[in-house]
Every structure is written in C-alpha cells, then in structure tokens.
C-alpha angles and dihedrals in degrees: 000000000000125000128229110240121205106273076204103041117213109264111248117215118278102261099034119093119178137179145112137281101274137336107217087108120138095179089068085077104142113351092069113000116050121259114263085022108140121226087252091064099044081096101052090040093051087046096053084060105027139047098210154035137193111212119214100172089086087069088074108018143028112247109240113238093243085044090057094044096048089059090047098062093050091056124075115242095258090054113103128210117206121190140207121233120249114269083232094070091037110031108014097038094021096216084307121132097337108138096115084056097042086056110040081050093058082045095057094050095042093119091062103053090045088062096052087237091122124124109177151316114251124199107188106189114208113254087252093067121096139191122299113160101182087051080050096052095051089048097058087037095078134114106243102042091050091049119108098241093060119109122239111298114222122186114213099198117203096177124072089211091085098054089098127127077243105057087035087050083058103052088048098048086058094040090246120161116234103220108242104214136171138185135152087281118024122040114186113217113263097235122149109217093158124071100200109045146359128202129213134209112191104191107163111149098234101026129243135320116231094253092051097047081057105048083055088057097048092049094035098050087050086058091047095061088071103025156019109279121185112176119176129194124228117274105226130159085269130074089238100099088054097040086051094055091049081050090050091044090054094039082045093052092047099051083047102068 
C-alpha cells in the first residue's frame, strides 16, 4: 500500500540537505512517487519532498546543458544538487593527468553552480586503489579544484589503506570532505577533514529502522549547527531508500527545534 507522504514537508535545519542517488525510479510507483506520476515529473515530484540529490549519472555521462536546465527548473531555489565525478577521472585515469576532464565535468554542471543549486563534488575511488598520497596531492593541486568558484570536494574511500592521520591530514589541508559510508560490510571512520562540510552515504540493503533514522538525525542536526551536511540514502528498485530520507527530514526537523 502506498504512504502518504506530507503535501508540507517538515523544514530541515539550515545547513542540513538530505535525499537519495538519483530519482529517475519507476519502481518507486506508488510507494514514493504518486500513481499516474511521468518520469518528467519524477524531479519536480522528489523536490517537492526532498532537499537534495545526489546525481550518479555523472559517473558515467556528461549532463547536456538543456538536460541540466531542464533539472534545475523543476527544483526550488533552496534544492542542491550534488554530483558524482566521471569514472574516467577516478577509475580510467586514476586522478592522473585529468585536467582537461576535471575541467570539461565543472563545466558541464556549471548551471548549477551558477545558480547556486549545487550541493557537493564526490570522488568515489574503486576498491583496488590504494593510498598515494603524493597522487592525491597533485590531484587536489590543481587549478580548477582550488578555484573559488569549485563546489565542496568530498573523498569515498574503498580501500582501507587510506584511513591514516596522513591521508586524513591531506584532506584536511585542502578542506576536502572524507565520505562517511557505510554499508553491512564496509563502515567508513567518522572522521571530519574538512571544516566546512561532510557528506554521508547511507547504503544499508533494506533501509533503516525508526530508531536508527533517528539516531542520524539526532547526530547529524548537532553537525549542521557548525557546517554544511549532505547525507543520501541508497537508490534501489524499491521506494525504501526515498521513504527513509522523508523519515530522516521529519525525524531532523524535529531534533532541530
């Protein structure tokens, strides 16, 4: 059966944005998305309920400039976008000698952060790739990722070999955000390098229970009060992942007061 979600959604904290990776799902008929709802309006729909999104599709493709448009006039102007980086800079080149894609990708999302709709950068690094800090170094060296104009970076780590006070001390030294994920068999430290932000990927197969969606809240409100948080729920065939972060924002708002 389907739930009834709130038609006023419940107001995060300021500095709190919460959703899911991605929204183009079908298979959330009628547990999230209304019945009879189009795909077209799958955006509009997810924005009316959610603050954030974390786009994946910019792991594997470039957004068209009419595409990303597009998103952006079916989100209000507080809603965020966040996007993935392009396999190509973190699994093909391997943070090696990418400048011409860095830079073609911020290009690409541009709109966005013209618009001031833009969440955060994530670099999510393959499991088989293990800690080089100097490789690390160049990479955030570069000019466009130090310009001012550049979204938040955040770092999803696979390999245990980067969870050092060194690698951590990087990330920190270029206010770059370490991903905290966490799924049944991988948690990533909780462990705050960058000052101004943290990202979140809740992965759990099967979703939340009440009590733990409030416990995030709880955590994640007190983290707010001093930086940007963005935390997204797993996509999966199933509406749970969306129905878990409306739960969160409620629980959120409600930790907030």
């Amino acid at each position: 059966m389907p739930r009834k979600l709130p038609a006023t959604p419940a107001r995060l904290p300021d500095r709190l944005w919460s959703g899911t990776s991605g929204w183009a799902y079908p298979t959330w008929k009628p547990g999230f998305y209304p019945e009879g709802t189009s795909a077209k309006k799958f955006l509009n729909f997810y924005a009316s309920q959610l603050t954030s999104v974390e786009v994946n599709y910019t792991f594997t493709k470039l957004p068209s400039a009419p595409q990303l448009e597009g998103w952006l006039a079916q989100t209000p102007a507080d809603f965020r976008f966040s996007f993935k980086a392009p396999q190509r800079i973190t699994h093909y080149s391997r943070l090696i000698d990418c400048e011409t894609h860095v830079a073609e990708f911020l290009a690409s999302i541009a709109p966005a952060i013209n618009v001031r709709k833009i969440g955060l950068i994530l670099f999510q690094l393959p499991p088989n790739f293990k800690a080089d800090l100097p490789r690390l170094e160049t990479f955030l060296s570069l000019p466009a990722l130090r310009s001012k104009t550049c979204p938040p970076l955040a770092f999803e780590f696979r390999n245990t070999t980067w969870f050092t006070p060194e690698a951590m001390a990087l990330l920190t030294k270029f206010d770059a955000a370490l991903c905290i994920a966490e799924t049944e068999d991988f948690v990533t430290p909780e462990i705050h390098t960058a000052a101004t932000h943290t990202a979140f990927r809740l992965r759990h197969s099967g979703g939340y229970k009440p009590r733990q969606i409030t416990a995030l809240a709880q955590r994640l409100t007190a983290l707010a009060a001093d930086r940007d948080v963005y935390a997204y729920f797993k996509h999966e065939d199933e509406s749970t992942g969306a129905l878990n972060a409306v739960a969160f924002r409620k629980a959120a708002a409600k930790a907030a007061r």
